[in-house]
C-alpha positions in Angstrom: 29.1 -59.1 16.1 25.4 -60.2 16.5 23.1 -58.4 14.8 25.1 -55.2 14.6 26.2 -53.7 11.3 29.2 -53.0 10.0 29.6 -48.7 9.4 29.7 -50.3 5.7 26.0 -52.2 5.8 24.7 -49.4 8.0 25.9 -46.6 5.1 24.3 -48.9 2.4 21.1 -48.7 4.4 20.6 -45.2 4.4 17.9 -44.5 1.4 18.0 -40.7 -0.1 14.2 -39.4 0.4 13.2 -36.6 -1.8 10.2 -34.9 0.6 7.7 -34.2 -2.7 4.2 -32.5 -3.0 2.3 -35.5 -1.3 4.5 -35.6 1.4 3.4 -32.0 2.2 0.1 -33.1 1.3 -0.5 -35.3 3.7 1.8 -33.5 6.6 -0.8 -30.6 6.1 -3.7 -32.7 6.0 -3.0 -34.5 9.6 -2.4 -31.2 11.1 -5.4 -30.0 9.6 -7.5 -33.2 10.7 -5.8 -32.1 14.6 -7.1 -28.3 13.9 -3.5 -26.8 14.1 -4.8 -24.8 11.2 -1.2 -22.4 11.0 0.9 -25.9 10.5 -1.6 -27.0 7.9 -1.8 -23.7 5.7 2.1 -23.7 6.0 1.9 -27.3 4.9 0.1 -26.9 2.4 1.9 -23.9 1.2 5.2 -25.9 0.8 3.5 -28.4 -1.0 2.0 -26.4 -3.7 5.4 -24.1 -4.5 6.4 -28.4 -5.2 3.0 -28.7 -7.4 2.0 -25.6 -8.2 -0.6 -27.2 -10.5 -2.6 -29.5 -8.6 -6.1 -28.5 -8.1 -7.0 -30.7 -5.2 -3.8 -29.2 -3.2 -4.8 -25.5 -4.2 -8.9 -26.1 -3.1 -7.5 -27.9 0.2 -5.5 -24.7 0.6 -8.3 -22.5 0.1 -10.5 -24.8 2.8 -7.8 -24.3 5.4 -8.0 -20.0 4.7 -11.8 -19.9 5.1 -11.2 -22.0 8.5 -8.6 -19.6 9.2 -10.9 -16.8 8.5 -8.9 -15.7 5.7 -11.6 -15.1 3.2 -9.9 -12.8 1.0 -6.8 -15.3 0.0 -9.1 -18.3 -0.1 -11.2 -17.2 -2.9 -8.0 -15.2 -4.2 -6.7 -19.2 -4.5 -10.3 -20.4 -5.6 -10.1 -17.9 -8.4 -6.5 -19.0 -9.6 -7.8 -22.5 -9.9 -11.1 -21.6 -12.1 -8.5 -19.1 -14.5 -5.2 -20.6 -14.4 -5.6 -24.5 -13.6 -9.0 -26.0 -13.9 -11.9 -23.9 -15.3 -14.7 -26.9 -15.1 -13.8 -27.5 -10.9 -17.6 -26.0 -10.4 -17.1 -26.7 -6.4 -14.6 -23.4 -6.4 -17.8 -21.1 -7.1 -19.6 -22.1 -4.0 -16.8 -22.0 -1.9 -16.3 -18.7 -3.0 -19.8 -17.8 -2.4 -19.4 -18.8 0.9 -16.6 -17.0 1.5 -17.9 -13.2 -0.4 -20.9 -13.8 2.5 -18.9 -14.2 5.4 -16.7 -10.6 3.9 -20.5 -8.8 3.4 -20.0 -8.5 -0.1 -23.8 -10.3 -0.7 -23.9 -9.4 -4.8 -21.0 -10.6 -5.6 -21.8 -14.4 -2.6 -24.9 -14.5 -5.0 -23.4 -14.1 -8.3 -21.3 -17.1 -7.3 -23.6 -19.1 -6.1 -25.8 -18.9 -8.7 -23.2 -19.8 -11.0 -22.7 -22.7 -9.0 -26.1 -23.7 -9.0 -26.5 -23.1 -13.3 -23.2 -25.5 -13.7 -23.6 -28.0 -11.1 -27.6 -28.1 -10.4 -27.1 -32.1 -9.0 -23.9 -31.0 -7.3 -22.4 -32.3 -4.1 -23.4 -29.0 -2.6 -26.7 -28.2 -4.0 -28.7 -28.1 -0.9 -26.6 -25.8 1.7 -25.7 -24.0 -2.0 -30.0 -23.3 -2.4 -30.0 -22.3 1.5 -27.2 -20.0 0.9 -29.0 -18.2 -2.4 -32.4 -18.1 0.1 -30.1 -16.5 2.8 -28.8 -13.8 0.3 -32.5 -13.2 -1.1 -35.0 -13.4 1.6 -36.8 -10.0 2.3 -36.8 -9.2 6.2 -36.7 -6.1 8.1 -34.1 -7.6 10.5 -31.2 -5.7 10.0 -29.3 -7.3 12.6 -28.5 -10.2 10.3 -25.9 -9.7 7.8 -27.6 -11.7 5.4 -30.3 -9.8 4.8 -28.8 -6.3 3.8 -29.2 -5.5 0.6 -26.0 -5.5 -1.8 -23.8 -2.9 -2.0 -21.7 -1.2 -5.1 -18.3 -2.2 -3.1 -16.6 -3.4 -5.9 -17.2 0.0 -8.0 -16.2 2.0 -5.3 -12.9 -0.2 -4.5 -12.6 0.4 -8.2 -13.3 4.3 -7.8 -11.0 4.5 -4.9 -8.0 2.9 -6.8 -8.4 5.3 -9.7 -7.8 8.3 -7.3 -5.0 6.8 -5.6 -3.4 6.5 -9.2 -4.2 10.2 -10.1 -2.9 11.2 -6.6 -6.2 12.9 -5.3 -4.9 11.2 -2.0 -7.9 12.9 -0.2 -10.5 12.2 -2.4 -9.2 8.8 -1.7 -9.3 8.7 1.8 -12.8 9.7 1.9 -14.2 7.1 0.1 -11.7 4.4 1.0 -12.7 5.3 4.7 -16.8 4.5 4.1 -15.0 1.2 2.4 -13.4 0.0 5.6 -16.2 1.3 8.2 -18.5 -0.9 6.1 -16.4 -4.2 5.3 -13.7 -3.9 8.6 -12.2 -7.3 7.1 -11.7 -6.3 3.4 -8.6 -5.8 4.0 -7.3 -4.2 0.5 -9.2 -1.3 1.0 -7.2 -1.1 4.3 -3.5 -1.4 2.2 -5.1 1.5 0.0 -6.1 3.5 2.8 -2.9 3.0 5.0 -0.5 4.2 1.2 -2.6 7.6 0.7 -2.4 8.8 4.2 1.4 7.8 3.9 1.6 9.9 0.7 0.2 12.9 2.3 2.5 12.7 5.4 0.0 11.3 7.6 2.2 8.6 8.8 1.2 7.3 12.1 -2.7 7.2 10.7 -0.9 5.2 7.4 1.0 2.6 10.1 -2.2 2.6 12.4 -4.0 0.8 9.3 -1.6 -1.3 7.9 -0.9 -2.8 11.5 -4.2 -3.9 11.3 -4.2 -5.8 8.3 -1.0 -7.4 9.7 -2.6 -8.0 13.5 -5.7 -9.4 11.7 -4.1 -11.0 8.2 -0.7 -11.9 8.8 1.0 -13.1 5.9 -0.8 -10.3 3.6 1.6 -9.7 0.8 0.1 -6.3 0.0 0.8 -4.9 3.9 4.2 -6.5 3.9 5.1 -4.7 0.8 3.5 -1.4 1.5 5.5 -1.3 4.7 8.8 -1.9 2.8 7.6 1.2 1.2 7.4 3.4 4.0 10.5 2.2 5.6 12.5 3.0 2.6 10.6 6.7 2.5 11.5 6.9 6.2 15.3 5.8 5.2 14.8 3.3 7.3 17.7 1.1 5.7 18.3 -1.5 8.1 14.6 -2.1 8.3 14.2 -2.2 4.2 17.2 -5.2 4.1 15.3 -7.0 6.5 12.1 -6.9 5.0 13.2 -7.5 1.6 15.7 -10.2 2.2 12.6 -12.0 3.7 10.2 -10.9 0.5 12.7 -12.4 -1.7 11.8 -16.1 -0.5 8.0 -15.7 -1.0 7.1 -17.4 -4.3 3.8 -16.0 -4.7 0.8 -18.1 -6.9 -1.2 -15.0 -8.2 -0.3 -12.7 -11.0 -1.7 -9.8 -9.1 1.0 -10.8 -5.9 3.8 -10.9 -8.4 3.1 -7.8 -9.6 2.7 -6.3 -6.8 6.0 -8.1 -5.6 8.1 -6.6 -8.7 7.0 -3.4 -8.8 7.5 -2.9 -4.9 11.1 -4.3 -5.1 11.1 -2.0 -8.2 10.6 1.1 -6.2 12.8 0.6 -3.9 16.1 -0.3 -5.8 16.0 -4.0 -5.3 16.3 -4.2 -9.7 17.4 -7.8 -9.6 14.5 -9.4 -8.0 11.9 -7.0 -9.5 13.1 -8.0 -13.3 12.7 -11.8 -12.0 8.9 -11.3 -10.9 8.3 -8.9 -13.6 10.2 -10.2 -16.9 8.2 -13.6 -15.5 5.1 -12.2 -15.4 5.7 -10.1 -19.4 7.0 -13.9 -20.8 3.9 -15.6 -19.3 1.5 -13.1 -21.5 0.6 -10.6 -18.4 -0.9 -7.7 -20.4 -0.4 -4.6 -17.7 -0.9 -0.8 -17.8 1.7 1.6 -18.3 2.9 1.5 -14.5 3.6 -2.2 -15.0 5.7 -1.3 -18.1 7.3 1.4 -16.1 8.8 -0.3 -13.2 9.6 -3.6 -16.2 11.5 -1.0 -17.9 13.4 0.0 -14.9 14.0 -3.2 -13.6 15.6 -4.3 -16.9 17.7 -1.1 -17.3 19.3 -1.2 -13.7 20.0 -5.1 -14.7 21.8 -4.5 -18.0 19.0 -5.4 -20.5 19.5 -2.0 -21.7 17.2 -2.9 -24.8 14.5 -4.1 -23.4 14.1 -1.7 -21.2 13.8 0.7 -24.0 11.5 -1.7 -25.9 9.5 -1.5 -22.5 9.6 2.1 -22.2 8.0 2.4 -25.6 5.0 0.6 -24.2 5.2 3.2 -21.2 4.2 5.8 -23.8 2.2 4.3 -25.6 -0.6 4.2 -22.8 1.4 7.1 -20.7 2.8 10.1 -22.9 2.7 11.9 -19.9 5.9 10.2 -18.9 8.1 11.2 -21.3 11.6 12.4 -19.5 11.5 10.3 -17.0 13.1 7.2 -18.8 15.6 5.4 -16.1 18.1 6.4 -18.4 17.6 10.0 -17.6 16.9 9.0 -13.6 20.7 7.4 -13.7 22.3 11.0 -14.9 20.2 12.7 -12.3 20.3 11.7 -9.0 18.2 14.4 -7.7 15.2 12.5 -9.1 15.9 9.6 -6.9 17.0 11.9 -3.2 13.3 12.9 -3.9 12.0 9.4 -3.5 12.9 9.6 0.1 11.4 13.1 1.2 8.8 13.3 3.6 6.0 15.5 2.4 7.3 18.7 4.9 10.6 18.3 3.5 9.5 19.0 -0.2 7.4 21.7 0.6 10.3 23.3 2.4 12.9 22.0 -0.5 10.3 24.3 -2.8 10.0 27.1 -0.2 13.6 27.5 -0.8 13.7 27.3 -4.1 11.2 30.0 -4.5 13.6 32.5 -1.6 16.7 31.7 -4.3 14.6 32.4 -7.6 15.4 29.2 -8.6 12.6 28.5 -11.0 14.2 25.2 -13.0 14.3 23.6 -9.3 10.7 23.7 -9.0 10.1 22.7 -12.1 12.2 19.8 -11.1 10.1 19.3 -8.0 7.0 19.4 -9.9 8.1 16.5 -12.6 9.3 14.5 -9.8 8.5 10.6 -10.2 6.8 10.6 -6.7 3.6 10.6 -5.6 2.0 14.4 -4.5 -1.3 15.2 -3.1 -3.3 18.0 -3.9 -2.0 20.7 -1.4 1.6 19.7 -2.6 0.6 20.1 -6.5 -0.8 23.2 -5.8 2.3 24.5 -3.5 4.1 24.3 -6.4 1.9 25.6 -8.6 1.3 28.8 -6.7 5.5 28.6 -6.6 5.9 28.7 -10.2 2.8 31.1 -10.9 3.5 33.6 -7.7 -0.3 34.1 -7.8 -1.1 34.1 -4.1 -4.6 35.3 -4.5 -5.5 32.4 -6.5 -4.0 30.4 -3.4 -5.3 32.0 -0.7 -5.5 29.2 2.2 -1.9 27.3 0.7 -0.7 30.9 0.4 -0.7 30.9 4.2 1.5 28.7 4.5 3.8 30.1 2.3 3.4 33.5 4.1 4.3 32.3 7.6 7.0 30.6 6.6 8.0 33.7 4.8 7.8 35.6 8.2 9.5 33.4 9.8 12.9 33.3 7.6 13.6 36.8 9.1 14.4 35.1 12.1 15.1 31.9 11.3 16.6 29.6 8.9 17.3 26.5 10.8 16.4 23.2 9.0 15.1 21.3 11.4 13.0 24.6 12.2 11.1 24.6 9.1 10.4 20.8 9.1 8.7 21.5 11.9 7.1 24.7 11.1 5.6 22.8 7.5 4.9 19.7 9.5 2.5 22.1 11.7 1.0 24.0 8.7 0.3 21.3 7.3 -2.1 19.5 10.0 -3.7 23.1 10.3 -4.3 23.2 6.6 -6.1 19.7 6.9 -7.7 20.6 10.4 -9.3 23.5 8.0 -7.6 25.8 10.9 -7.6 29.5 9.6 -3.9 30.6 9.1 -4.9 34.6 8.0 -3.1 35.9 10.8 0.5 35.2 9.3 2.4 37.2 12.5 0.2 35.4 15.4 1.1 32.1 13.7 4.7 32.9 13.2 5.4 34.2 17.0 3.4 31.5 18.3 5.4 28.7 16.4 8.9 30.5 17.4 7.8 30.5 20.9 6.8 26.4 20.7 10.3 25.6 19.2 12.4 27.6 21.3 10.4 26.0 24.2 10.8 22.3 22.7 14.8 23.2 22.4 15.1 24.0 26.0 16.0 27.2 25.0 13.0 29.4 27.1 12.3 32.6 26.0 8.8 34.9 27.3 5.9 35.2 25.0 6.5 38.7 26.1 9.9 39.1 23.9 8.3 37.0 20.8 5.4 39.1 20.4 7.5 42.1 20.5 10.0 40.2 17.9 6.8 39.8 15.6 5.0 42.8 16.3 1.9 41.3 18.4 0.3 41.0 21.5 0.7 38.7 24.0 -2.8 37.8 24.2 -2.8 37.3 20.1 0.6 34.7 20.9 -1.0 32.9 23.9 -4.0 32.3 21.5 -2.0 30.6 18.1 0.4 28.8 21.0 -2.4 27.2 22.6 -3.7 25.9 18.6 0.1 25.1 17.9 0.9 22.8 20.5 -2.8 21.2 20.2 -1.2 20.2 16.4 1.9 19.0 17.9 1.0 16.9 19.9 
């Protein structure tokens, strides 16, 4: 036999190795040592969800981001340490000064810094931290250095931004959420905000356009990967929503404000099991939310059986909300209506109360307007002019209303009026005057039966609708500019 083994000697060799924290550790600091930064972060990654805990793991993390130029999740991982782990690791607030001034948001680099410098003022990184705070204070007329702007109210208008997303003034959003990203192209939660309110509005291609990229520039961002199970589950997209959430439900995120987002997003979209998990979590670890953190806890629980909880929950809910009183998940169960809503496009609910208003059917309005989904301005106020038939007081919504109106004589295919509210609707944002009600009714009659192959002369539409042919050729030439 020699120096073979018996199958019995060479079974008894074979030593069970647990692969723990340190082994990560270490796998993620060689890679990182060989600048193969993605092995390293993933490294790293692995051996944190193992020691969750460990300071020296969690700043190596955060080294590795900034490398990666992923300044956003480094300090996000610098700021768990100093709240969650270890309050008196003073090195965090440099890094993080480091990494605010590399995403041009200089009050909030100096803030950090100087905190740095008042706790640590013999520091390991005293010197390039006093070279940093001379950077972020010098007076210069060079404005082709970063450094040397002076600081800007980002965070109050990130702040502002959010609040109007919340209220649904999706445009007053956009606005301000636009000077956000033009200014700071790598802050890249103003770009998640952004790419949800033109979603909300029905401005989807713009709302993809942004959220690609986050996801070209900042793959692995939690937010983008949520907000486009989101949209796919608006778009009943439901292959697409499987996918994307099967693959969520492995990410063990560090960061309250991940898990939250997390749960509530898996919430939405009627994944109830794995939204109570992140949610219940974050409620027994003493996470004090506002009432749409109660709201999605309280339907999370209810879909999962924890039937008093959830109503425990839902007291919270009105407590901070009464303004969401009837739309309990008890009540959402008994009426499915509330839920088919959830997965209209914009177009499709202004039609849904464009019918409603042809049938008299006042209570289904009502219904549309109490939805739990999010509506923009025109939408609120389509309904509104609905309910109050004050057209007047409406005047450029009431257009739209009016053409449609026209257009019902002749037509009441479905897929017609998607189209017809889809095309109103860019004109209405355009700013595009709609008073001529006929023009824009011919003209869009004539662009359909063209798009459906089934030709008919501008000559015969604009006797149909009562117009000339020069007034049709005029409103087809705007039509088919919007939709393109």
């Amino acid at each position: 036999m020699g120096k073979q083994l018996s199958k019995q000697q060479q079974k008894a060799q074979v030593v069970p190795f647990l692969q723990d924290g340190q082994y990560y550790y270490h796998k993620g600091l060689k890679a990182y040592r060989e600048q193969n930064l993605q092995k390293a972060s993933k490294y790293l990654q692995k051996a944190i969800e193992l020691d969750p805990k460990d300071s020296v793991k969690l700043s190596q993390l955060a080294t590795i981001y900034t490398d990666m130029g992923k300044y956003s999740q480094s300090n996000e991982l610098l700021s768990y340490i100093l709240d969650e782990v270890d309050k008196d690791m003073n090195e965090c607030h440099y890094f993080m000064a480091n990494n605010y001034a590399h995403l041009g948001l200089f009050q909030e680099a100096y803030k950090c810094a100087t905190e740095y410098a008042n706790k640590e003022p013999f520091g390991e990184f005293t010197i390039e931290n006093e070279d940093l705070i001379e950077l972020l204070t010098m007076e210069d007329d060079d404005d082709d250095d970063p450094f040397l702007k002076d600081p800007d109210d980002l965070i109050l208008k990130q702040d502002a931004a959010k609040s109007l997303l919340e209220s649904s003034q999706f445009e007053e959003a956009i606005l301000l959420l636009e000077e956000i990203v033009a200014e700071y192209p790598e802050f890249w939660s103003a770009h998640n905000n952004l790419s949800l309110a033109y979603f909300y509005i029905g401005e989807v291609d713009k709302a993809k356009e942004y959220l690609q990229t986050v996801l070209r520039s900042n793959p692995g961002n939690l937010h983008a990967y949520c907000n486009l199970l989101v949209f796919y589950y608006y778009e009943r997209q439901d292959d697409k929503v499987e996918e994307l959430a099967n693959m969520l439900s492995s990410v063990h995120p560090l960061l309250y404000e991940h898990r939250y987002k997390l749960g509530a997003t898996f919430a939405l979209v009627g994944y109830y099991p794995l939204a109570y998990k992140w949610l219940r979590s974050l409620y027994k670890q003493g996470f004090e939310g506002d009432d749409t953190f109660y709201y999605w806890l309280s339907y999370a629980a209810y879909f999962t059986g924890h039937i008093t909880f959830a109503e425990q929950m839902w007291e919270r809910v009105l407590k901070e909300n009464k303004s969401k009183a009837g739309s309990e998940p008890w009540n959402q169960q008994r009426d499915p209506s509330e839920q088919r809503m959830k997965s209209l496009t914009l177009e499709e609910r202004l039609y849904a109360v464009f019918l409603a208003v042809q049938t008299n059917n006042e209570d289904q309005i009502l219904g549309l307007k109490t939805a739990n989904v999010p509506q923009s301005q025109l939408e609120k106020e389509f309904i509104e002019m609905a309910l109050s038939k004050d057209y007047n007081a409406y005047d450029k919504i009431a257009s739209i209303y009016h053409i449609a109106n026209v257009l019902f004589v002749h037509e009441e295919d479905d897929e017609f009026f998607l189209f017809v509210f889809r095309t109103l609707v860019k004109a209405f944002k355009n700013g595009t005057s709609m008073k001529n009600h006929l023009g824009w009714a011919a003209a869009l009659h004539y662009i359909w039966k063209d798009q459906q192959d089934e030709p008919i002369s501008q000559t015969a539409v604009a006797e149909l609708y009562g117009v000339s042919v020069s007034t049709i050729g005029k409103y087809v030439k705007q039509v088919r500019r919007l939709a393109d």
